[in-house]
PAPA-701274 format. One record per residue: residue in one letter; z negated, x, y negated of N, C-alpha, C in turn. Coordinates in pm, whole numbers, plus 50000, padded with zeros to 5 digits. Atoms other than C-alpha are relative to their C-alpha. Example, Ala and Ser with C-alpha at 12.3 -4.5 7.8 and 13.67 -1.06 7.14 Angstrom:
BEGIN
a500005008950119492205123050450500005009049880 s500064991850119492865136750106499274992349891 
***
This chain:
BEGIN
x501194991849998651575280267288499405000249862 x500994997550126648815285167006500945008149937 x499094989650150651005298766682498865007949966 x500804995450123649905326666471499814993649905 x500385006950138648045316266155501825004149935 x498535007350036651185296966010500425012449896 x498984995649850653685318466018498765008950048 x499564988149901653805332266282501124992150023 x499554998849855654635330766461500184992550075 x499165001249869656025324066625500304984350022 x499695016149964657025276266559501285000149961 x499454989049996670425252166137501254997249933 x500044987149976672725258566039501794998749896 x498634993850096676815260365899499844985649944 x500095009650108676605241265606498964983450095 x500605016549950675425202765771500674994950116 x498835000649862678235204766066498765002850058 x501395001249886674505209466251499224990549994 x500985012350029672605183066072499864986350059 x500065010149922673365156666297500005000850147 x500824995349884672565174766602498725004449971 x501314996950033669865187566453498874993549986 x500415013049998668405154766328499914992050142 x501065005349950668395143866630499435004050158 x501514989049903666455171266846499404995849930 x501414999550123663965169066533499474991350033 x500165009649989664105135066555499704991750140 x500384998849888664125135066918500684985750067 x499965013149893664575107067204501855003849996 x498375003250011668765113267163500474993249874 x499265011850139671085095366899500334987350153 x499735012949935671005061266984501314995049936 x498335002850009674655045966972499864984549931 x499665011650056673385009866876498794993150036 x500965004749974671144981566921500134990750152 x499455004349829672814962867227500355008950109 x500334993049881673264992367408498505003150018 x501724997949910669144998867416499814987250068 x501105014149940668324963767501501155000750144 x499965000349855670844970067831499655011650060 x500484992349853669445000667965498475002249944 x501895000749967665714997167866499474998150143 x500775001549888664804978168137499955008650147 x499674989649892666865000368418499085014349972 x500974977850032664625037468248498794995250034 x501655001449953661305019368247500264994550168 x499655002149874662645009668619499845007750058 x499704982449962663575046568681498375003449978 x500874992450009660295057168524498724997550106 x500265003049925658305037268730499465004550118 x499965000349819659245042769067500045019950032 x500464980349991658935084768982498625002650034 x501725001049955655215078369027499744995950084 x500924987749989652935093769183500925009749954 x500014986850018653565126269018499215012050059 x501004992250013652055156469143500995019150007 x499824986450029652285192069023498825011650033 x501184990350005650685224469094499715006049903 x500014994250153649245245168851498875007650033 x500584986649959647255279368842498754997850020 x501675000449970643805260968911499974986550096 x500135005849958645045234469131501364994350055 x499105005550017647085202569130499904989649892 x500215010650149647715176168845500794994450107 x499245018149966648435139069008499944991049876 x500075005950125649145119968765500534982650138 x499175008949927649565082668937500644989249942 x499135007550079651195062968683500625005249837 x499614998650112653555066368400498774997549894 x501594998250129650965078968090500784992449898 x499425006050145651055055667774499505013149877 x500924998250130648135075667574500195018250045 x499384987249942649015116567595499435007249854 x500954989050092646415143367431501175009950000 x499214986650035647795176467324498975011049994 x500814986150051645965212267297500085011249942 x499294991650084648125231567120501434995549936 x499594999850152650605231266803501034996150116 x499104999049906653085237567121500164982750048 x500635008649896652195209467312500174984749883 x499905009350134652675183766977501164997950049 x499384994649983655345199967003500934990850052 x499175008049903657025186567310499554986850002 x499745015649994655685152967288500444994449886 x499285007250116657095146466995502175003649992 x498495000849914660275154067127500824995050080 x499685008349852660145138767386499874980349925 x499875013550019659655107167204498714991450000 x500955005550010656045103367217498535004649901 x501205000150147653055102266954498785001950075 x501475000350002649955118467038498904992349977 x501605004950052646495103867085499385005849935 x501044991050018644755134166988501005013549981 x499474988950019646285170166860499285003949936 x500784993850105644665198666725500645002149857 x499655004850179644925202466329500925012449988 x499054986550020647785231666352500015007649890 x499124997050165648435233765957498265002649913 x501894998250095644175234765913500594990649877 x499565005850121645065205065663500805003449880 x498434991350119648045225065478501004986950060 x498755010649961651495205065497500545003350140 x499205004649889653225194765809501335011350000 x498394997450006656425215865915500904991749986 x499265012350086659525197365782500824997050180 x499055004149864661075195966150498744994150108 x501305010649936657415176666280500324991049939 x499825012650181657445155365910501224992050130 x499085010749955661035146666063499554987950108 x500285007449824659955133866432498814992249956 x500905006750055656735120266265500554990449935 x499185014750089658855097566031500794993850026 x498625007349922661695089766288498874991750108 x501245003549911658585080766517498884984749924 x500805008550098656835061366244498364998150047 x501815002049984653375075466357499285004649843 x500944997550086652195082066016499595015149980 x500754986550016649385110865986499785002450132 x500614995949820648705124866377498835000049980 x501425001149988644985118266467499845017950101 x500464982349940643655156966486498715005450003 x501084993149986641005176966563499895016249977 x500244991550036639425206366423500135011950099 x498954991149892641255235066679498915013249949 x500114988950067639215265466440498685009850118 x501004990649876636375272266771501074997950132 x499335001449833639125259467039500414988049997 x500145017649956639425230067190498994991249954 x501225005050005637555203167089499614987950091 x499415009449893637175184967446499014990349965 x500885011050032634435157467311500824994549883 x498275013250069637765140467063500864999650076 x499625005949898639475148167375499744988650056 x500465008349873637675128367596499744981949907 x499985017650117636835100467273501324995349975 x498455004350007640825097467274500254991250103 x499425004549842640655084667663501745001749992 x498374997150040644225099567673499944993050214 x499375007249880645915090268018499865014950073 x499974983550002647105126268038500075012549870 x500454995850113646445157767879501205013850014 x499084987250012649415183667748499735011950012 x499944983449993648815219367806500765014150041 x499214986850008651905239467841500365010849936 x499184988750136652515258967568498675006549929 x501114991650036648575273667529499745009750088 x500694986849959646835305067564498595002650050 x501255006449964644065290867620499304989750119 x500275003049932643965274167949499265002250114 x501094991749909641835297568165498544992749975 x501095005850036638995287667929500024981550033 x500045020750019640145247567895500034993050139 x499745004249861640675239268264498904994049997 x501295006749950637575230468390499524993049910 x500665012150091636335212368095500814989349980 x499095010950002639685189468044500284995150073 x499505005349923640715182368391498774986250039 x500495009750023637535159468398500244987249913 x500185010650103638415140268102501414992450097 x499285006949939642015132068271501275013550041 x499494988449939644855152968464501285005649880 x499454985550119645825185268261501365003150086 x498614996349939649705193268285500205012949929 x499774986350047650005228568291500805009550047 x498984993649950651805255268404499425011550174 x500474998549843651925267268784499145013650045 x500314986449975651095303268730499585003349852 x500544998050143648745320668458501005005449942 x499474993950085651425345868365501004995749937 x498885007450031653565317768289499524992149857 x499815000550194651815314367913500735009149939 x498654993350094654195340667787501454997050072 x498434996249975656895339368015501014988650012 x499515011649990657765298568047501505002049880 x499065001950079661185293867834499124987249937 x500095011350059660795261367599500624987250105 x499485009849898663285243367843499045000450119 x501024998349904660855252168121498834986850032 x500825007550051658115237367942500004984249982 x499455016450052659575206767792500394992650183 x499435002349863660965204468170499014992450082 x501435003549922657385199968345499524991349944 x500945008050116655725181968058501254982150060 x499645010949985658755155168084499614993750137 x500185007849857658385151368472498744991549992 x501245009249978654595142268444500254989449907 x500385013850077655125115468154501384992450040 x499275009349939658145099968340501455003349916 x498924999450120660865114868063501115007650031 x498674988749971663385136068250500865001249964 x498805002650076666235118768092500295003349867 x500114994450155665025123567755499695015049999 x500524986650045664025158967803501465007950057 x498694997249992667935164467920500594997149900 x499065003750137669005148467621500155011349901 x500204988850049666705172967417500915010749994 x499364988249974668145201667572501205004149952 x498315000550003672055194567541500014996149836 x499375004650162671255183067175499645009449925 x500054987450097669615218667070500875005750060 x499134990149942672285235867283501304999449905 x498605000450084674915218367116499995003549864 x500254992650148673465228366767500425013749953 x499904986149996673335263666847501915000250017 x498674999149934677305261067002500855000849873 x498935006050109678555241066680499895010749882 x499674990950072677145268166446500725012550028 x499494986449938678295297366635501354996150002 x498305002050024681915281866654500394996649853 x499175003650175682025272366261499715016449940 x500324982750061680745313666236500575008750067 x499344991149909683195333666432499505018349970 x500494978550050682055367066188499055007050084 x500934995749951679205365066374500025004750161 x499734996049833680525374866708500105014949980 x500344982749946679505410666811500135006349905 x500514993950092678025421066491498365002450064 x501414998149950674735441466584499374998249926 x500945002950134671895433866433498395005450051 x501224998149959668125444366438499304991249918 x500715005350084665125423966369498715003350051 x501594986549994661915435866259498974996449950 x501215009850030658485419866192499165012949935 x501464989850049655815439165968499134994350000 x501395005849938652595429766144498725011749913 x501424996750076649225441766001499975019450039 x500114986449969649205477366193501395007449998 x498914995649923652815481966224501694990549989 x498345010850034656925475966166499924996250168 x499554996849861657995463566505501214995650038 x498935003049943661065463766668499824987250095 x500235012649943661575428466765501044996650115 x498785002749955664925429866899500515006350145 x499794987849868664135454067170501274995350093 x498765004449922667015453867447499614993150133 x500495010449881664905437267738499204988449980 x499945016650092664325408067480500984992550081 x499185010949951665125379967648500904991949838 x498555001750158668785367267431498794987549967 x500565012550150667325345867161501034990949885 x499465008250098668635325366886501365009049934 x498454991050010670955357066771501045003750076 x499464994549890672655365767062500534983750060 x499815014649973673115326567125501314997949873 x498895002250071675075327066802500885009349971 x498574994049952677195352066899499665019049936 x500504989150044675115385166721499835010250172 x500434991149854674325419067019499255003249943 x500524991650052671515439366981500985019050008 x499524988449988672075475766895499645014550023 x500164986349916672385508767066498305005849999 x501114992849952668955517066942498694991450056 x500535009249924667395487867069499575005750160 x500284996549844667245506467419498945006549970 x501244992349986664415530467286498644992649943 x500905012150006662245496867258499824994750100 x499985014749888660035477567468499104992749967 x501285012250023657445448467463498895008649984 x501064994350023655265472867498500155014249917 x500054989350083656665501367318500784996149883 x499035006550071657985488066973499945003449858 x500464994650153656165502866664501175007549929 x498544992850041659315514766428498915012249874 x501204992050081657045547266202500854999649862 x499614999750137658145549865787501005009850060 x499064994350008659855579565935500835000950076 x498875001649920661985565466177500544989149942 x499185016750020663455534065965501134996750010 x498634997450003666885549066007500714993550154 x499975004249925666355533966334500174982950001 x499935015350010666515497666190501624998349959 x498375003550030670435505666145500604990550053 x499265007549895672435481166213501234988649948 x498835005650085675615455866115499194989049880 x500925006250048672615432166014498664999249994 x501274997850007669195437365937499144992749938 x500495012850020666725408665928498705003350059 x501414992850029662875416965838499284982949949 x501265013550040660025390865799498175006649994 x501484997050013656485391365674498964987350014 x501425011149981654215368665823498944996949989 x501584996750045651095384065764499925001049868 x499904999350138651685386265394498975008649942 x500854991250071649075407565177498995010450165 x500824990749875647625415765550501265005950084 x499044998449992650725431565631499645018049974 x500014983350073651425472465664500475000349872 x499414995150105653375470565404501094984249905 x499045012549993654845444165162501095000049956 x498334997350002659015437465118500625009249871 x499554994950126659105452864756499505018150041 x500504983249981656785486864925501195006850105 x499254998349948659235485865205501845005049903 x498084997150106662675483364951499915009349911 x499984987950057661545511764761499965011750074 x500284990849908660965534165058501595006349956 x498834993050031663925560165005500964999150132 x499254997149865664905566065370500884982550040 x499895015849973664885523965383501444998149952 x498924996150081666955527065081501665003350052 x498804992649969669815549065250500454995850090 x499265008349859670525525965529501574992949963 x499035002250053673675519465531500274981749985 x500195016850005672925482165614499724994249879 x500465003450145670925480865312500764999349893 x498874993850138673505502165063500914988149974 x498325006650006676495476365180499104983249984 x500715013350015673545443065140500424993350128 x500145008449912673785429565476498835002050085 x501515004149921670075428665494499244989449908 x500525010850026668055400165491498074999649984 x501205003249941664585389265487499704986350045 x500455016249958663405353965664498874999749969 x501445005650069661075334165494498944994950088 x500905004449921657865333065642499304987249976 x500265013650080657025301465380500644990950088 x498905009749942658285269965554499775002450118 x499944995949857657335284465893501215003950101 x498654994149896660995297565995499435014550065 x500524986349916659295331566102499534992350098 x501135006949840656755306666305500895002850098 x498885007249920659735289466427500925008050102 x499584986749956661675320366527499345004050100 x501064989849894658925337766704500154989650108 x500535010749898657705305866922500904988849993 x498825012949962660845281766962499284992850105 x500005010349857660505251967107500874985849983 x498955011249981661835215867196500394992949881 x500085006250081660985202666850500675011149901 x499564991850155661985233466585501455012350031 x498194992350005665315250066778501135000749943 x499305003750066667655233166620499695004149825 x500644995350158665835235266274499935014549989 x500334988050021665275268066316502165009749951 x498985000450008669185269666372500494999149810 x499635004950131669615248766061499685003749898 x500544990750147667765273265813500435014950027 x499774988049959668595305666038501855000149953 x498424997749994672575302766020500025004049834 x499724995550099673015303465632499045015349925 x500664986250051670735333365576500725009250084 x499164988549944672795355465853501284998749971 x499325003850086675775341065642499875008649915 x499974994050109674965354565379499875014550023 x500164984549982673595390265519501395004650039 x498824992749937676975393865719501435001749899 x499085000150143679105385865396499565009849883 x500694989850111676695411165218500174993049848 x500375009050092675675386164958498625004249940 
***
């Protein structure tokens, strides 16, 4: 889906015992084992991929047929890069995510294991821009992971068939595997988008077994957005990346929800917890920034704080993005920068 202005929002891990799972989600397509094993099962996948076509999917304004495996594959969001570059394939056309700032270093990777160079992008800052769409002649056009498909429908499904998701309320609620799931069926990649899966799963597994401390230590985490702290960690948070590596949320997590989450200056005693892990994404547009927060007195007296097993995640580098909005391409990475910072908070470093 469309990130917040970088971070957010919303785009691992023991020592480098991840870095070679990690590397190659980032890097994507699987670890290849050699050069004589591709040249005998090439021909059998493009065989397989083949004979999967006709594709057809529904989707909240129709159906997408797709009738042959796509070579040329647009994108419409940061998301949506995202998974085809995960999947093993290089955009015709993507919007400009980074507004000409640097590349995230877990794209950079898949971009340089890929050897596409610079991605051919388009200016994203009114929307879509479906006239470099349509000058791309893509085959098919990505759109799982935007917020923006109500508006884009009808203007993209002309240019060529939009792969989207079956139901509107399924822009927040799709998982990443979900996503990556649908997206592979229409471009013929099922195999590779199983690979994906089992190679960020196993990332997450290998740090969580080289970090045993981290088993059923509570933790809260807490975003200071422009109006407001918010409890991120609420307890009908679907488990995330902490709770994957072996962290619970805690007790006061129940008096949080998606929709009720604002934490006030004079409840911060409410951010107690074995680990406490704060990010500022909005930076100067922010309630409050980490030095106004660490002087707060009440902040101060936490006992999380007193004993240093609180953290902040760097919103630089896009690990807040990453965090917020996981997906097929930055799980692992997110892993691989997230593990040594809750390291360090849980060792009170």
């Amino acid at each position: 889906m469309n990130r917040l202005a970088r971070p957010t929002g919303r785009r691992g891990g023991a020592a480098r015992a991840l870095a070679a799972a990690a590397a190659c989600v980032a890097l994507v397509a699987g670890c290849s084992s050699g050069t004589d094993e591709k040249k005998t099962d090439d021909k059998p996948a493009a065989g397989a991929a083949a004979a999967a076509f006709p594709v057809s999917l529904a989707n909240a304004w129709g159906k997408t047929e797709v009738g042959k495996k796509p070579v040329k594959v647009a994108t419409v969001s940061d998301g949506d890069t995202d998974i085809a570059l995960a999947l093993g394939v290089v955009p015709v056309i993507t919007p400009d995510a980074e507004d000409g700032g640097p590349v995230p270093e877990y794209k950079q990777r898949a971009i340089d294991k890929l050897g596409a160079g610079k991605l051919k992008t388009y200016d994203d800052s009114d929307g879509t821009d479906y006239e470099a769409v349509a000058a791309a002649e893509p085959d098919v056009i990505l759109g799982m992971n935007t917020w923006g498909m109500d508006k884009d429908y009808a203007k993209l499904a002309p240019i060529a068939p939009v792969v989207t998701y079956s139901d509107k309320m399924h822009a927040d609620t799709l998982t990443w595997q979900e996503r990556l799931t649908t997206a592979a069926k229409a471009l013929g990649l099922e195999a590779e988008a199983k690979k994906v899966i089992a190679a960020n799963e196993k990332a997450t597994a290998d740090a969580a077994a080289a970090h045993p401390e981290f088993k059923g230590k509570k933790y809260t985490y807490a975003v200071v957005h422009p109006e407001q702290i918010t409890f991120m960690s609420y307890a009908d948070q679907d488990p995330g990346i902490f709770e994957q590596l072996g962290f619970s949320k805690t007790d006061n997590a129940k008096k949080y929800t998606a929709d009720k989450n604002s934490v006030s200056l004079e409840n911060l005693d409410e951010l107690e917890a074995d680990v406490l892990l704060m990010t500022y994404p909005f930076g100067d547009n922010g309630l409050l920034s980490a030095d106004e927060l660490e002087s707060n007195k009440l902040f101060q007296s936490l006992d999380v704080v007193k004993d240093k097993h609180y953290a902040v995640v760097p919103s630089d580098g896009n690990l807040a993005s990453a965090l917020a909005y996981p997906d097929a391409l930055n799980s692992s990475w997110v892993v691989e920068k997230l593990t040594p910072i809750l390291a360090k908070a849980v060792a009170g470093k």
